[in-house]
C-alpha positions in Angstrom: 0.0 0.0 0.0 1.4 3.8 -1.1 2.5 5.3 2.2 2.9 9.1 2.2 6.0 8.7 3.9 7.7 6.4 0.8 11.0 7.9 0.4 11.0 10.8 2.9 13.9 11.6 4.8 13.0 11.3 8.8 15.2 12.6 11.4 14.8 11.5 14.8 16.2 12.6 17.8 17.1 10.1 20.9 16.4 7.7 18.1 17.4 4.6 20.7 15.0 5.1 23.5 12.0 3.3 23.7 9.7 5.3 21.3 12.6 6.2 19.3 13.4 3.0 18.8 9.4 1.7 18.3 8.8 4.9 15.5 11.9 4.4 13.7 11.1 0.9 13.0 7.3 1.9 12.1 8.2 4.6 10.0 10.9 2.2 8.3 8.4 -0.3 7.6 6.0 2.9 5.1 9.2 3.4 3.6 10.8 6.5 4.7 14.9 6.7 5.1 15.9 7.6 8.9 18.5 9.9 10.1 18.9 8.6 13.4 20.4 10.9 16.0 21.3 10.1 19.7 24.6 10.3 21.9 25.9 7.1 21.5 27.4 6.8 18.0 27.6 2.8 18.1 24.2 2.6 18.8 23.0 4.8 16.5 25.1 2.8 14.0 23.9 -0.3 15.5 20.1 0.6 15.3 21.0 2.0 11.4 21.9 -1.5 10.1 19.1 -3.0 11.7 16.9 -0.9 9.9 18.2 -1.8 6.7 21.4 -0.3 6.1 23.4 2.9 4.7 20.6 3.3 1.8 18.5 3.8 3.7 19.0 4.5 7.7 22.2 6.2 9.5 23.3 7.4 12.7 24.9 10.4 14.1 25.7 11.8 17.1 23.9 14.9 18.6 23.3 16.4 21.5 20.3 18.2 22.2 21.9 20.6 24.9 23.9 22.1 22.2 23.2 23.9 19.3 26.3 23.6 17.0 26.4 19.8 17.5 22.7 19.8 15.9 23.3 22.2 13.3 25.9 20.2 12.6 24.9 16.9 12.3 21.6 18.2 10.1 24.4 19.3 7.8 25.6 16.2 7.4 22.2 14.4 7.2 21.3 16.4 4.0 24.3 15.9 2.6 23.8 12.2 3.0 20.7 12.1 2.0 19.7 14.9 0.1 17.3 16.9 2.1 15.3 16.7 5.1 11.7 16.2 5.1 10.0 15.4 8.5 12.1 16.3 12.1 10.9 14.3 14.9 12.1 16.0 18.3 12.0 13.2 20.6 14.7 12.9 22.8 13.7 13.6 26.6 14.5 13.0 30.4 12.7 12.7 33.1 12.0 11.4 37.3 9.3 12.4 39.4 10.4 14.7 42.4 8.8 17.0 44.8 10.4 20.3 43.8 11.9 20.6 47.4 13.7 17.4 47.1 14.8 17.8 43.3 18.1 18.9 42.8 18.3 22.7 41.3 20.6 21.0 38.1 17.9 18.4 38.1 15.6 20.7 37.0 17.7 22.4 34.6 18.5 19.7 32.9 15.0 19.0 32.3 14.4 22.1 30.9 17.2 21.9 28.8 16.7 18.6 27.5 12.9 18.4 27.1 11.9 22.0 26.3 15.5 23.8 25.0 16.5 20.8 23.4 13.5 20.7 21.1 14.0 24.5 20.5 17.2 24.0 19.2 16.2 20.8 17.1 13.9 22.9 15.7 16.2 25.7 15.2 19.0 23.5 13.5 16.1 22.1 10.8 14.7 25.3 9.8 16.6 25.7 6.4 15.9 22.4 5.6 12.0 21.6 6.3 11.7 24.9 4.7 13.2 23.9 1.7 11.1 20.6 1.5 8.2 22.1 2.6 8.1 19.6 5.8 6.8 18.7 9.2 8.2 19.0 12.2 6.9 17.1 15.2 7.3 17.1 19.1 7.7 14.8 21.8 5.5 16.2 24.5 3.0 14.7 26.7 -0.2 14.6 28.9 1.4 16.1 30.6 1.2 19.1 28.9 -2.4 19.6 30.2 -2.3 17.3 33.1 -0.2 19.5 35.7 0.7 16.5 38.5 2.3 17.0 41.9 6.3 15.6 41.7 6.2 17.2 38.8 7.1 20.8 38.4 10.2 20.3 36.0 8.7 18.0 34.0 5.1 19.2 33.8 6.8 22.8 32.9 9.0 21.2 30.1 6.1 19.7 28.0 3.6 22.7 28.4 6.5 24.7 27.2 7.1 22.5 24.3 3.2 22.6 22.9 2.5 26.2 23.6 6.5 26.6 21.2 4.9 24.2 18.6 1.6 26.5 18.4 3.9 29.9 18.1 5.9 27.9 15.4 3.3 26.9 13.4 2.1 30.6 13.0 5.7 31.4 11.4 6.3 28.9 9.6 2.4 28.9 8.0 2.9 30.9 5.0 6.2 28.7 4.3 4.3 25.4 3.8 5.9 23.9 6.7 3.7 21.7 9.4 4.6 21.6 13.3 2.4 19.6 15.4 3.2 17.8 19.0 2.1 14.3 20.1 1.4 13.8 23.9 0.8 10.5 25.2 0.0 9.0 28.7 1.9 6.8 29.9 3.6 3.6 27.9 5.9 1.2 28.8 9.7 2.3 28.3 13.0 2.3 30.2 12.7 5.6 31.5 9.0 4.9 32.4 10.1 2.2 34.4 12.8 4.3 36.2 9.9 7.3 37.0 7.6 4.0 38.2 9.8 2.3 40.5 10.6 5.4 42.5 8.6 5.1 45.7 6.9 8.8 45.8 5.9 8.1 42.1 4.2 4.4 43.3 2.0 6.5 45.7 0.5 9.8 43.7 -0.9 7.5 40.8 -2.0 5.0 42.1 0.3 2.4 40.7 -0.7 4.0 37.2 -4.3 2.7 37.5 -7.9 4.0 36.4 -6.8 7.0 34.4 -3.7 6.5 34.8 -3.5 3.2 33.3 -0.8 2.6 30.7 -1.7 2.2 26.7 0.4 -0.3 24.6 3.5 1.3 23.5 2.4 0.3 19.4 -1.0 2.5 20.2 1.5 5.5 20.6 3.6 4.5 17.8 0.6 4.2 15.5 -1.0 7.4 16.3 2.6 9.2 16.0 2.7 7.2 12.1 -0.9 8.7 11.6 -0.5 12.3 12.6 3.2 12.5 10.6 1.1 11.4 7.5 -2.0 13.9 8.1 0.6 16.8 9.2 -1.6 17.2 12.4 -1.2 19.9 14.7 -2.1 17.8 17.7 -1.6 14.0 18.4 -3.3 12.8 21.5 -2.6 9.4 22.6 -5.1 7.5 23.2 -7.8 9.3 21.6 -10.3 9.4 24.9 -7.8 11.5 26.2 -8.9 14.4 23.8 -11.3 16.0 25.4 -8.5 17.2 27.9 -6.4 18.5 25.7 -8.9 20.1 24.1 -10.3 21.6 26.7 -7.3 24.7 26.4 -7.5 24.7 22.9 -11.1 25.3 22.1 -10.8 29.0 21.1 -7.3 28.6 19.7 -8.3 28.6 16.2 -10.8 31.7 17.0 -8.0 33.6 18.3 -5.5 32.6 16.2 -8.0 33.9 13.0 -9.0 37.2 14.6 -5.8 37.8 16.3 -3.4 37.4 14.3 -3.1 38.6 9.9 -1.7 35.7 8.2 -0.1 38.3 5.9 1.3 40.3 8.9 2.6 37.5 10.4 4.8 36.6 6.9 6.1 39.9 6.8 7.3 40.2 10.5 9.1 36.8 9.8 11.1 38.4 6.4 11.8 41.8 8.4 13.2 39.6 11.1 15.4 38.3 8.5 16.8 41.4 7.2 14.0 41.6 4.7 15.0 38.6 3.0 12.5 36.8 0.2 10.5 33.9 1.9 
């Protein structure tokens, strides 16, 4: 079956954690070629021959706390490949803490990581999704709208990362370029397991029952496919779970129509360039 995706570069960030792992493999399978991008060069290596190989997957190493190393390594992807289509901002950290016991570089790094680090992901693929007319998509979560005790850092982090995703998509609208964030509850991956087997994390939900319950780590995966074909502006995993992200977002599209001049908007983003042409 045609995929969309047949043939499109994909660059993923903290491509060997659990959903980077679980996507790359999924978005292997419609076809695309992966740019695979994590700290660990022999794993990124590793995971590329897995998937098939220097035609079409292979690994670099970036690091999300700095900006050079990203601009860098997106360099090198489209010389490899050719150009970058979709940008999948995925790598992420996180432990649950009360904010009096977490350690100030704790929460730092956090911030860094999960909400700076998709800034400058984003800021490294600007010349090329513009150029291919792309999608960029970020990792955030329930989180986002769910605001949990233990979790100031991390709560702060992924509301940070969809409101930056909604400002984005405003600038980069008149370009042809899609941004859209996914946020899921919770799955089943390593660093899931570390936030679960910490014993103030056991106690506030409920040993992740009810609502809290996990979903299947393929639902997430699925969804994430699904919403990178349709260029969506907001992935909610699993889909019962709308309603509550929705919730904020109900005027956002009245606002964003009344508020802001489409035309305005794509002339503040040239000036800001020097006047350049778009």
């Amino acid at each position: 079956m045609y995929s969309k995706l047949n043939g499109k570069v994909v660059l993923i960030t903290g491509s060997t954690g659990g959903l980077g792992r679980a996507a790359a493999r999924a978005l292997r399978n419609k076809g695309a070629k992966l740019a695979l991008l994590d700290l660990d060069l022999a794993a990124v290596q590793s995971q590329a021959n897995e998937l098939g190989g220097p035609d079409v997957a292979a690994g670099w190493v970036a690091d999300v706390t700095s900006l050079s190393s990203l601009e860098s390594a997106f360099a090198q992807v489209a010389d490899y490949f050719g150009s970058i289509d979709i940008v999948i901002a995925n790598a992420g950290i996180g432990v649950g803490c009360t904010m009096e016991a977490l350690d100030p570089e704790t929460f730092e790094r956090t911030i860094d990581i999960n909400l700076t680090g998709v800034w400058r992901t984003f800021r490294a693929s600007l010349p090329y999704v513009q150029a291919s007319r792309g999608y960029l998509l970020a990792v955030s979560s329930m989180a986002a709208f769910v605001h949990s005790p233990l979790n100031t850092h991390y709560t702060a982090s992924k509301a940070g990362v969809w409101a930056m995703c909604d400002s984005l998509r405003l600038e980069l609208k008149h370009l042809g370029v899609g941004v859209g964030s996914i946020h899921p509850t919770f799955f089943k991956t390593p660093m899931m397991d570390a936030i679960e087997n910490g014993p103030c994390s056991q106690l506030v939900w409920n040993q992740h029952r009810g609502m809290w319950r996990y979903v299947p780590l393929q639902e997430v995966v699925d969804d994430l496919v699904d919403g990178i074909e349709r260029r969506k502006d907001l992935i909610v995993v699993p889909k019962r779970n709308a309603i509550v992200a929705r919730m904020p977002t109900l005027l956002r599209k009245f606002i964003e129509k009344v508020g802001f001049n489409d035309e305005r908007v794509a002339q503040a983003v040239r000036e800001s360039r020097g006047g350049a042409a778009s």
